[in-house]
DRENDO-1510 file (C-alpha; in Angstrom, 1 decimal, always signed):
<recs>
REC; n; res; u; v; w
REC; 1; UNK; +10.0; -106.7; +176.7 .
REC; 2; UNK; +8.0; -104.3; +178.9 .
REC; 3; UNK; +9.1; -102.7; +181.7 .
REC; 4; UNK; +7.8; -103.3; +185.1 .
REC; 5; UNK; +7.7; -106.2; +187.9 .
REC; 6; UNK; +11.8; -107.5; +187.1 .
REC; 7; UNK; +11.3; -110.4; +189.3 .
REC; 8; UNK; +8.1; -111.9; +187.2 .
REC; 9; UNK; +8.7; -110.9; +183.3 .
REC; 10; UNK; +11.4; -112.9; +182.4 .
REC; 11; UNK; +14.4; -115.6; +183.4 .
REC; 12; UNK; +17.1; -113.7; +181.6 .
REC; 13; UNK; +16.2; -110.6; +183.7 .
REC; 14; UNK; +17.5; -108.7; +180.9 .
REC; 15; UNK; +16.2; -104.8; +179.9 .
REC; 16; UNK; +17.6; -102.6; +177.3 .
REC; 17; UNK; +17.2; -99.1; +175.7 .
REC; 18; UNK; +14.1; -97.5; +177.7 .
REC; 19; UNK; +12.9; -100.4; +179.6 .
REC; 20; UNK; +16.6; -100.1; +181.9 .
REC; 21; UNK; +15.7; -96.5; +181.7 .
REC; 22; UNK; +12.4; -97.4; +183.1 .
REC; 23; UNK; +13.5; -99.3; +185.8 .
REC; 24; UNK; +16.8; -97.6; +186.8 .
REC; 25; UNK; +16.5; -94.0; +186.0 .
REC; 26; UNK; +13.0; -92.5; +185.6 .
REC; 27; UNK; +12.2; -93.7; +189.2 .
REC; 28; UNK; +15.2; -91.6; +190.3 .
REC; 29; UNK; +15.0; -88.9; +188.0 .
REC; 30; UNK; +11.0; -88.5; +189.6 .
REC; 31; UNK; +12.3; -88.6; +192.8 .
REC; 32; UNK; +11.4; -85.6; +195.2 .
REC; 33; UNK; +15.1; -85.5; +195.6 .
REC; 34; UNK; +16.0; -84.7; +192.0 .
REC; 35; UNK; +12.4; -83.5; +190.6 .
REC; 36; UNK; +12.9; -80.3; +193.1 .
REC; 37; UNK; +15.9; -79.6; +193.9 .
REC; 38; UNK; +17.7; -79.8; +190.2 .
REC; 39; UNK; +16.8; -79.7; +186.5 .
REC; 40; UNK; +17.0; -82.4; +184.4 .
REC; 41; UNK; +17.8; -83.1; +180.6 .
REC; 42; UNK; +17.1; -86.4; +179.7 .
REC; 43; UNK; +18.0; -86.8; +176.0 .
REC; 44; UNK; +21.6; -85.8; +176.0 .
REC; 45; UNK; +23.7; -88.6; +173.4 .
REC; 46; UNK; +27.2; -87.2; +174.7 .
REC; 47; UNK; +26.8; -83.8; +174.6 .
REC; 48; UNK; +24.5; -81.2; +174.5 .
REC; 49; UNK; +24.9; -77.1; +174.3 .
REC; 50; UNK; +22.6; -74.9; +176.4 .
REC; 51; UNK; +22.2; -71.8; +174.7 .
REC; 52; UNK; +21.1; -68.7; +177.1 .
REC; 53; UNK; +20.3; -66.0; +175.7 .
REC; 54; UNK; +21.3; -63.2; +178.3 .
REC; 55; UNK; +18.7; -60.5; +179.8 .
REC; 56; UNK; +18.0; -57.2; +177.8 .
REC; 57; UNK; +17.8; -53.6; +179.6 .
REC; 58; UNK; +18.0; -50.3; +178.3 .
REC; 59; UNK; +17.1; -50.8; +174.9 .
REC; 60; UNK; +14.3; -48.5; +174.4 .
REC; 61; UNK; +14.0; -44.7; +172.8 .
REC; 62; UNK; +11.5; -42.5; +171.4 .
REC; 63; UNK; +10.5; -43.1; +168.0 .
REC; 64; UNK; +12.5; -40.6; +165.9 .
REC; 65; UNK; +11.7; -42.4; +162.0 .
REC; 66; UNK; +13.6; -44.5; +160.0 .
REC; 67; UNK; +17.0; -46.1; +160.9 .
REC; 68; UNK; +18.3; -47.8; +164.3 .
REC; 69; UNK; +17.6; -46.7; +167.7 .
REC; 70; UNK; +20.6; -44.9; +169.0 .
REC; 71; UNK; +21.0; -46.3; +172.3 .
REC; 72; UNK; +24.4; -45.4; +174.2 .
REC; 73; UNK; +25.7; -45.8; +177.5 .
REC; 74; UNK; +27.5; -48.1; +180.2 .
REC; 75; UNK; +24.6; -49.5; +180.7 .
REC; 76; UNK; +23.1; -50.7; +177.3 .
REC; 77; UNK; +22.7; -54.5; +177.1 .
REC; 78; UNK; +23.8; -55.7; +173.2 .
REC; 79; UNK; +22.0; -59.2; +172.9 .
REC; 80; UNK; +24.2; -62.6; +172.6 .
REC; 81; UNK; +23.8; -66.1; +173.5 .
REC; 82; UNK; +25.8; -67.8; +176.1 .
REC; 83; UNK; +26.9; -71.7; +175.3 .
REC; 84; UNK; +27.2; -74.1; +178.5 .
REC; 85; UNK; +27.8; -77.5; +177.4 .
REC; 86; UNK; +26.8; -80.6; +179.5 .
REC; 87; UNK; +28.8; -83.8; +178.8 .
REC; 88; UNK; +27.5; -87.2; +180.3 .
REC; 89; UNK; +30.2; -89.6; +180.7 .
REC; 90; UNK; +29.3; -93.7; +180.0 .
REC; 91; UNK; +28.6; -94.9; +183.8 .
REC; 92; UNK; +27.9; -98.7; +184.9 .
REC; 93; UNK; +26.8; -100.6; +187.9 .
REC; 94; UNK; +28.9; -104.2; +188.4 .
REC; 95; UNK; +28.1; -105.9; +191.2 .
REC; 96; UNK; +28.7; -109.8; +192.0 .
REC; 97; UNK; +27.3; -111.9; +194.8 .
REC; 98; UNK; +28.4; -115.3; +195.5 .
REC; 99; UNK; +25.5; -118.1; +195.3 .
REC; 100; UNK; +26.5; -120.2; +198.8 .
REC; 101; UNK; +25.7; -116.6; +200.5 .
REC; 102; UNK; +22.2; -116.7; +200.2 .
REC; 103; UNK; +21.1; -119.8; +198.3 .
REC; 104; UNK; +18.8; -121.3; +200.6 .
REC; 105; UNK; +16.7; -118.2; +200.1 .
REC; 106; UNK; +16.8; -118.4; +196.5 .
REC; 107; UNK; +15.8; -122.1; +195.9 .
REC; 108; UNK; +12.9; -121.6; +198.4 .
REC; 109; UNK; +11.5; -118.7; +196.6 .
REC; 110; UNK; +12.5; -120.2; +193.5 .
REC; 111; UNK; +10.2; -123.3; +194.1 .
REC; 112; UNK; +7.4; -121.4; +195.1 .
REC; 113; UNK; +7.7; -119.2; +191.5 .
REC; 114; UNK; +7.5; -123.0; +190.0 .
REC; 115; UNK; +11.7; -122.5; +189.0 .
REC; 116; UNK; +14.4; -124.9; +190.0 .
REC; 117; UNK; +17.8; -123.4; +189.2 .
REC; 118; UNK; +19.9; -121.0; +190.7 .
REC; 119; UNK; +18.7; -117.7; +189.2 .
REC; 120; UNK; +17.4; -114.5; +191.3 .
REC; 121; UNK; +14.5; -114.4; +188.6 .
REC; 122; UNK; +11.2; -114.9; +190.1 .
REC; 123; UNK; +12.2; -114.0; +193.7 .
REC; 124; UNK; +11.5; -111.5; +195.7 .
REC; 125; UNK; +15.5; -111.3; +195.9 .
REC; 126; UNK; +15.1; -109.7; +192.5 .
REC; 127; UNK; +13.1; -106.8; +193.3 .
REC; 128; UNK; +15.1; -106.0; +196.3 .
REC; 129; UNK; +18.1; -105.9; +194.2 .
REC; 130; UNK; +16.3; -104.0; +191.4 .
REC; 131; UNK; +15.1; -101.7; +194.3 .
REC; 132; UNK; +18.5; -101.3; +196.0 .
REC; 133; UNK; +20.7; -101.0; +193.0 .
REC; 134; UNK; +18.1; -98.3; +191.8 .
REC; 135; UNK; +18.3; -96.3; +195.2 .
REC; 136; UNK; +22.2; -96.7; +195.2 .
REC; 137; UNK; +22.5; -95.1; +191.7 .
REC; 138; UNK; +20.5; -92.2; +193.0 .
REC; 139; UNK; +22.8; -91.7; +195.8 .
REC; 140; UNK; +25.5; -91.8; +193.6 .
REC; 141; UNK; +24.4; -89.5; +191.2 .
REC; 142; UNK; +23.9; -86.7; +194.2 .
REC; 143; UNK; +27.1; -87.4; +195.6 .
REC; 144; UNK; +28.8; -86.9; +192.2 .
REC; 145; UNK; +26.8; -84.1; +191.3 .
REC; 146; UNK; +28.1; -82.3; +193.9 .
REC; 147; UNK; +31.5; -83.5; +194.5 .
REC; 148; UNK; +32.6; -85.8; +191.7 .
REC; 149; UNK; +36.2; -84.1; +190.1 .
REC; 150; UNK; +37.6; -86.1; +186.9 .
REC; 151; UNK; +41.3; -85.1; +188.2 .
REC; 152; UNK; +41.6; -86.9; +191.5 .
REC; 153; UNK; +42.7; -90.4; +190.6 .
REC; 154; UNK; +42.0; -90.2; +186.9 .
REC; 155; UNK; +38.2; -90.5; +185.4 .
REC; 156; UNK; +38.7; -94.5; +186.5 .
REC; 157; UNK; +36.0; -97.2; +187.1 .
REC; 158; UNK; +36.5; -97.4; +190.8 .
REC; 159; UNK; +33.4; -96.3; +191.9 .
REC; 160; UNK; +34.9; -93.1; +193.6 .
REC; 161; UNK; +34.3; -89.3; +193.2 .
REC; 162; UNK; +36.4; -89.4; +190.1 .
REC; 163; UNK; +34.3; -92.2; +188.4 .
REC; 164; UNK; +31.1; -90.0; +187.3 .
REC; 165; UNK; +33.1; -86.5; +185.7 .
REC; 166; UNK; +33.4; -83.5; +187.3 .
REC; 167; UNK; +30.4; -82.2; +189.6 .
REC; 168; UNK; +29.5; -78.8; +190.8 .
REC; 169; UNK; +31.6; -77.7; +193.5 .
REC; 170; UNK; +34.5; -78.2; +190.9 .
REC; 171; UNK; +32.7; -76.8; +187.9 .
REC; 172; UNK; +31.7; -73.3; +190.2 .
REC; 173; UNK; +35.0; -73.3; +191.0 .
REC; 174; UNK; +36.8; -73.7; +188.0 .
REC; 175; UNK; +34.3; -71.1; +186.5 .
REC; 176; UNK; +35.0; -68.8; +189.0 .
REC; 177; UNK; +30.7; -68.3; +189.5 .
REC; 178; UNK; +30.6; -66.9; +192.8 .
REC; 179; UNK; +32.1; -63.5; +193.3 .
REC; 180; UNK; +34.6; -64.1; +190.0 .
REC; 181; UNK; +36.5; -66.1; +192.7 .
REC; 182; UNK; +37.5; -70.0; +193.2 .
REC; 183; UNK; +36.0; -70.4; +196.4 .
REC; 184; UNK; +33.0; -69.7; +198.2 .
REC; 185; UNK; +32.2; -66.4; +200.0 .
REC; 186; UNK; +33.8; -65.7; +203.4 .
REC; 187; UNK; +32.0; -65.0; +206.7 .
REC; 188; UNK; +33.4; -64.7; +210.2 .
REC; 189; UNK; +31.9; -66.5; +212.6 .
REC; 190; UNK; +31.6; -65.2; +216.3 .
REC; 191; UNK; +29.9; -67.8; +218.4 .
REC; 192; UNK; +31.2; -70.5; +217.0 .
REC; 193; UNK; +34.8; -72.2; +218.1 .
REC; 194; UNK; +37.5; -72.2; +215.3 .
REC; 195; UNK; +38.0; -76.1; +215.2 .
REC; 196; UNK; +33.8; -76.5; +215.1 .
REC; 197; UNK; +34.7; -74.5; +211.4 .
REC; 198; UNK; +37.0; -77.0; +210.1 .
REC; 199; UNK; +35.7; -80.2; +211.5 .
REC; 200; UNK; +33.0; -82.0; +209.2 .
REC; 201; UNK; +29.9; -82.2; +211.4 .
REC; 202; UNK; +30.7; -79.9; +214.4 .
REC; 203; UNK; +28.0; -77.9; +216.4 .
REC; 204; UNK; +27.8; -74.4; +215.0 .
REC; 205; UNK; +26.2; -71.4; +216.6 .
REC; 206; UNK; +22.8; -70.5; +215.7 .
REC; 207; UNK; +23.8; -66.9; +215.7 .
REC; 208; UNK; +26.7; -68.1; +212.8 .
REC; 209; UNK; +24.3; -70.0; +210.7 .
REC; 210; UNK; +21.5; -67.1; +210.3 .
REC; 211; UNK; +24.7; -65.4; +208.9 .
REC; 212; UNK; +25.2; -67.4; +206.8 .
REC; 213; UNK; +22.0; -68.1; +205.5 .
REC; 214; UNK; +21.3; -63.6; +205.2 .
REC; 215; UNK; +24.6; -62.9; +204.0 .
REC; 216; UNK; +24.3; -65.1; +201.5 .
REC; 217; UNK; +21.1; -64.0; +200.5 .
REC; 218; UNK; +21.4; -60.6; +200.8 .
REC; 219; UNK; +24.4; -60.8; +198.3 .
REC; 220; UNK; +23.0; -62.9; +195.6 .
REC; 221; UNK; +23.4; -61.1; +192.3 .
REC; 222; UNK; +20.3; -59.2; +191.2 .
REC; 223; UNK; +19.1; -62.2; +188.8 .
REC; 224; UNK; +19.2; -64.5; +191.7 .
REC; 225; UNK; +17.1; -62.1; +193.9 .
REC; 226; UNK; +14.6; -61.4; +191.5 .
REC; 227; UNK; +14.2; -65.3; +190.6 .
REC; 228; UNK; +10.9; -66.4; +192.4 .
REC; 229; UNK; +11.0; -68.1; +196.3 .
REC; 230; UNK; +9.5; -71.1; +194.7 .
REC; 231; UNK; +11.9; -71.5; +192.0 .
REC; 232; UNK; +15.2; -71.5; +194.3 .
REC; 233; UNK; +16.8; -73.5; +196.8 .
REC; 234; UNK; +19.5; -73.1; +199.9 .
REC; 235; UNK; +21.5; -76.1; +199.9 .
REC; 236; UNK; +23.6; -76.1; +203.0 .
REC; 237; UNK; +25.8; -78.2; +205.3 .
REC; 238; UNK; +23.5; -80.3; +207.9 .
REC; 239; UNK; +24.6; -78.6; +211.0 .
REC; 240; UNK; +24.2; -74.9; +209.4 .
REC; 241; UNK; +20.5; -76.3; +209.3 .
REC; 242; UNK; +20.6; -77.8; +212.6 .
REC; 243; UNK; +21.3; -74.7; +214.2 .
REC; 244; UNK; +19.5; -72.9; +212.1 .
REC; 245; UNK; +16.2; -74.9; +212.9 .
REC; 246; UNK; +17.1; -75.2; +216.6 .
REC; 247; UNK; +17.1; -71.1; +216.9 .
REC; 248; UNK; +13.5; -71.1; +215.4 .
REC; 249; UNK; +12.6; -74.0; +217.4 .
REC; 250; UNK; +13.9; -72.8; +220.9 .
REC; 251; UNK; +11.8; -72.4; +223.5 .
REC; 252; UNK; +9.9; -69.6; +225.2 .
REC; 253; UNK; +11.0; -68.8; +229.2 .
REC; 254; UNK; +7.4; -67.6; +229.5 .
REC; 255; UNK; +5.2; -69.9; +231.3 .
REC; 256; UNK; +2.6; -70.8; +229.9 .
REC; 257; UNK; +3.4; -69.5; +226.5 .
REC; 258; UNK; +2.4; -71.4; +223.4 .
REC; 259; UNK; +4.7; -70.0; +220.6 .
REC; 260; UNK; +5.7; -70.9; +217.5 .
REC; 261; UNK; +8.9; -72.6; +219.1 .
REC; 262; UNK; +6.8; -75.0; +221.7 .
REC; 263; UNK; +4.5; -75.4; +218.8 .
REC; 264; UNK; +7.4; -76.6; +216.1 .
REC; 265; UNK; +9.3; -78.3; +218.6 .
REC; 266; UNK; +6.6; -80.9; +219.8 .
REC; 267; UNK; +4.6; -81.1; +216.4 .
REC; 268; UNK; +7.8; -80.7; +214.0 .
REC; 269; UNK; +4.9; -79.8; +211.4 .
REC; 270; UNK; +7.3; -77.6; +209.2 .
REC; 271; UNK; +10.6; -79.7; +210.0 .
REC; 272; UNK; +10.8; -81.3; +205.6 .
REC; 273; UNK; +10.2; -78.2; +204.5 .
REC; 274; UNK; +12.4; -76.0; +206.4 .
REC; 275; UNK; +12.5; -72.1; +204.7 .
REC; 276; UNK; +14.5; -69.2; +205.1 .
REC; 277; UNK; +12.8; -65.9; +203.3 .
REC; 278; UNK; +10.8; -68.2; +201.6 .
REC; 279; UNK; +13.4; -70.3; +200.1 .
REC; 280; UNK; +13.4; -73.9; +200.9 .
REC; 281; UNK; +16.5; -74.5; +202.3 .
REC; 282; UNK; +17.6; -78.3; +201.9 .
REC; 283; UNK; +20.5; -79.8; +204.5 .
REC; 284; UNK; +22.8; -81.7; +202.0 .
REC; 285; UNK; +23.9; -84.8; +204.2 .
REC; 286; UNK; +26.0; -86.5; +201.7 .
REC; 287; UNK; +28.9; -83.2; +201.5 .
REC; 288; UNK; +29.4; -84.3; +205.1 .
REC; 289; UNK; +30.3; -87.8; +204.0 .
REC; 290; UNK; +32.4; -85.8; +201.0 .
REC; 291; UNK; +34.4; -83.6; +203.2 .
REC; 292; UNK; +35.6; -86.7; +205.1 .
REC; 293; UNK; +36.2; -88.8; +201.7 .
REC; 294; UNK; +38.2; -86.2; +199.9 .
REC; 295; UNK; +40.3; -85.2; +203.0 .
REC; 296; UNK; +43.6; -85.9; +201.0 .
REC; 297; UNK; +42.4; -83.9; +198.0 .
REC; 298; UNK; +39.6; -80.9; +199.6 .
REC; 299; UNK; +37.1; -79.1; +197.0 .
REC; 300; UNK; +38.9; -75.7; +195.9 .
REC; 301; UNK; +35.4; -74.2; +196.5 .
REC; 302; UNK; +35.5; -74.9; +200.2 .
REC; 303; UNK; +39.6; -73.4; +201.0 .
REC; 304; UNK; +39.0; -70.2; +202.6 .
REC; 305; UNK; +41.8; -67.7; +200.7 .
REC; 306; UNK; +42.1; -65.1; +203.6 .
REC; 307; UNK; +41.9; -67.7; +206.6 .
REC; 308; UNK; +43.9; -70.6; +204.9 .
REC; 309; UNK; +42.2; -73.4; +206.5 .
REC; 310; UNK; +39.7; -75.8; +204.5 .
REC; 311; UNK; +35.9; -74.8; +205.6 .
REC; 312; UNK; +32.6; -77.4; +206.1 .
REC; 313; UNK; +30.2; -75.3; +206.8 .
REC; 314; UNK; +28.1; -73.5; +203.7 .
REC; 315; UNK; +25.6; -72.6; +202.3 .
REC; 316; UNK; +25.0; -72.5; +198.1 .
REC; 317; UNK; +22.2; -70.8; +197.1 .
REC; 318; UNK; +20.7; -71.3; +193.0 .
REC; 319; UNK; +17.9; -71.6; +191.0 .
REC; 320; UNK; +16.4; -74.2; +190.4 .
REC; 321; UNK; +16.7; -74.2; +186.6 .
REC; 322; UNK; +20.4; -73.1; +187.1 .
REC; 323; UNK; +21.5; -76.9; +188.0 .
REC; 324; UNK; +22.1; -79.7; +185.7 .
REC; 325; UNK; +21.6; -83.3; +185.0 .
REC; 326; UNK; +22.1; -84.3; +182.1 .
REC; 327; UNK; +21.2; -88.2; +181.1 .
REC; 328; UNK; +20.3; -90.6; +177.8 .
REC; 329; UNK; +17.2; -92.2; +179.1 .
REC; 330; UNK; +16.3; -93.7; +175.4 .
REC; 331; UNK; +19.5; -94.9; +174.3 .
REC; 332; UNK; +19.5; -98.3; +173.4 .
REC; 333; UNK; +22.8; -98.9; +175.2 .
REC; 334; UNK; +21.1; -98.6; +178.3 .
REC; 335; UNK; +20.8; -101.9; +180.0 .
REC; 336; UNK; +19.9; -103.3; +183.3 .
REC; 337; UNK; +20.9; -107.5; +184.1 .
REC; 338; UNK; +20.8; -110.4; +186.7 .
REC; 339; UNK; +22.1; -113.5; +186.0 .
REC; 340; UNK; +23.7; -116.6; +187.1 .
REC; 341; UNK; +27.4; -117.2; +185.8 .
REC; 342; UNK; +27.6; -121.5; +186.2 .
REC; 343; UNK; +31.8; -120.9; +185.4 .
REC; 344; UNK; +31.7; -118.9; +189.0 .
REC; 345; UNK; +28.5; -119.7; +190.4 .
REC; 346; UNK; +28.1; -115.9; +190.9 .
REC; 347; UNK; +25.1; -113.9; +190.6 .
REC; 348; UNK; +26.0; -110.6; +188.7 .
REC; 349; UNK; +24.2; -107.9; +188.3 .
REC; 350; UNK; +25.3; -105.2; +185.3 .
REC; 351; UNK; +24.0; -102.2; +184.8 .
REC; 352; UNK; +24.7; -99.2; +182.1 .
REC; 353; UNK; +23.9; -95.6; +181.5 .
REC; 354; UNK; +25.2; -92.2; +180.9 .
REC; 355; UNK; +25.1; -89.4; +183.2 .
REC; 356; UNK; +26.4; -85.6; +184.0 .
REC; 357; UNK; +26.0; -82.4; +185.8 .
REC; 358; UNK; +26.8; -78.9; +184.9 .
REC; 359; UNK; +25.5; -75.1; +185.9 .
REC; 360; UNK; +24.1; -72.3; +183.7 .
REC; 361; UNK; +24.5; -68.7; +184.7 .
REC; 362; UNK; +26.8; -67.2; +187.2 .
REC; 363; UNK; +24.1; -64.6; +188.2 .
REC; 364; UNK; +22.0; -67.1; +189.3 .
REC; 365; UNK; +24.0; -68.6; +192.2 .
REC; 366; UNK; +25.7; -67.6; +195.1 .
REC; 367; UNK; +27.6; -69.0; +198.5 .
REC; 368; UNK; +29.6; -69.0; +201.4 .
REC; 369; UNK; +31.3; -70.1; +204.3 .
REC; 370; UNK; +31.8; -69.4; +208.0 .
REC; 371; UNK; +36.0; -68.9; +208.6 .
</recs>
């Protein structure tokens, strides 16, 4: 069966294999959201090594004849290959609506499609629910790529952070990426009040966020410096970019004065692609919504050692290329359904996939936090 149009290619409303892929996934995966913020792998079965090959310096010398260069010093670079391996746990959607809800809508759409029977196929119900279920595996996905941790309640089907694997605040912190530490980098905050620091959401000084934002770029590893400004992303708490957007936006005392401030505060030309130094730096609304969710059981990455209180407000700074998502997009196990269960008189929708997230090299991220 092709893909395409759910609602007008068949009653069953059944895909498999890379038709759910091209209904469920590829949409998502081409998404601004994950196309340029994260890299993706699409053919992983279960699991698949990354092998990175690590930089080579100082391996040069003057041609003396036969035999191996003679190279010595602290600083000669030997070559080897670096394995990361990115698993992608089995994932599915199960949803149920019951028919009384909405089946005055149905039948009514389902006469004009020439169908009399209480199926979502050949409504517009059924693209809104191909739509929605499609948009709410995307949010998932981000929200697990970041947060998800295996551990919390046991890797369960309950649809919560411990349903997708482990995601990358767990991974960098298991790893110890940033500064061969657990957590993220500390920063002391001077303008902002100590309860704004631990409360998910608070206002935080601009002074505190441009800080942030230079500290942490000032003291990404060497790799991470040299990696291109188009090729590497600031992913921060929303009110670090608030703050940090309303300091370049303030406006001028001057009279008369047409700035860039008055000019970015009425036209908000540059607001979507916001940068600092060149790098795009992207407010990450959904670790709000996390912080608050895993109150009970914080993200190691996000406990400030020295201070002893559990931050929200960061910034993580990586390459593009350095981020994973790992996915199956032609297994044949992939499936996306609607369809009417008589015993119930539900309307079920199913849906099944694989998914998973992991990072590459520790030189090519970095982060903090204001304490």
């Amino acid at each position: 069966m092709a893909a395409g149009d759910l609602a007008k290619n068949s009653l069953g409303g059944l895909y498999v294999g890379t038709y759910a892929s091209g209904i469920l996934l590829e949409p998502m995966f081409r998404s601004d959201e994950i196309m340029r913020n994260y890299t993706l792998y699409p053919n992983v079965k279960y699991k698949q090594n990354i092998l990175m090959a690590n930089k080579l310096t100082n391996i040069t010398a003057i041609n003396d004849g036969c035999g191996a260069n003679t190279c010595t010093g602290a600083n000669l670079d030997e070559f080897d290959i670096t394995q990361k391996v990115l698993t992608v746990q089995n994932v599915s959607v199960k949803q149920t609506q019951c028919w009384d809800e909405f089946k005055a809508e149905v039948i009514r759409e389902s006469y004009n499609a020439g169908i009399n029977m209480p199926d979502l196929n050949g409504t517009q119900l059924a693209q809104i629910i191909g739509k929605r279920t499609q948009q709410g595996i995307q949010h998932d996905t981000i929200r697990n790529m970041w947060a998800g941790n295996s551990t919390l309640a046991g890797n369960v089907a309950n649809c919560s952070y411990a349903s997708m694997g482990d995601g990358l605040w767990k991974l960098l912190s298991v790893g110890n990426a940033i500064g061969a530490a657990s957590q993220l980098r500390e920063f002391s905050a001077t303008g902002t009040a100590a309860a704004n620091l631990i409360a998910v959401g608070a206002t935080i000084a601009p002074a505190d966020a441009e800080l942030l934002l230079r500290s942490v770029f000032d003291g990404a590893p060497a790799e991470l410096q040299q990696t291109p400004a188009g090729e590497k992303k600031m992913f921060v708490t929303p009110n670090i970019y608030n703050a940090y957007f309303g300091a370049l936006t303030a406006l001028s005392p001057s009279i008369g004065a047409v700035d860039y401030g008055h000019s970015e505060a009425q036209s908000g030309a540059n607001y979507t692609t916001l940068r600092f130094r060149g790098v795009e730096v992207v407010p990450m609304y959904e670790w709000d919504t996390s912080f608050t969710a895993l109150a009970a059981a914080p993200p190691a990455l996000f406990t400030a050692a020295t201070a002893a209180i559990q931050a929200t407000q960061g910034c993580i700074y990586a390459a593009k290329s350095n981020l994973f998502i790992g996915s199956d997009v032609t297994a044949p196990e992939n499936n996306f359904k609607m369809f009417y269960d008589e015993s119930t008189e539900d309307m079920k929708i199913r849906a099944y996939f694989t998914m998973g997230f992991q990072f590459g090299w520790n030189s090519l991220v970095n982060g903090g936090m204001l304490v």
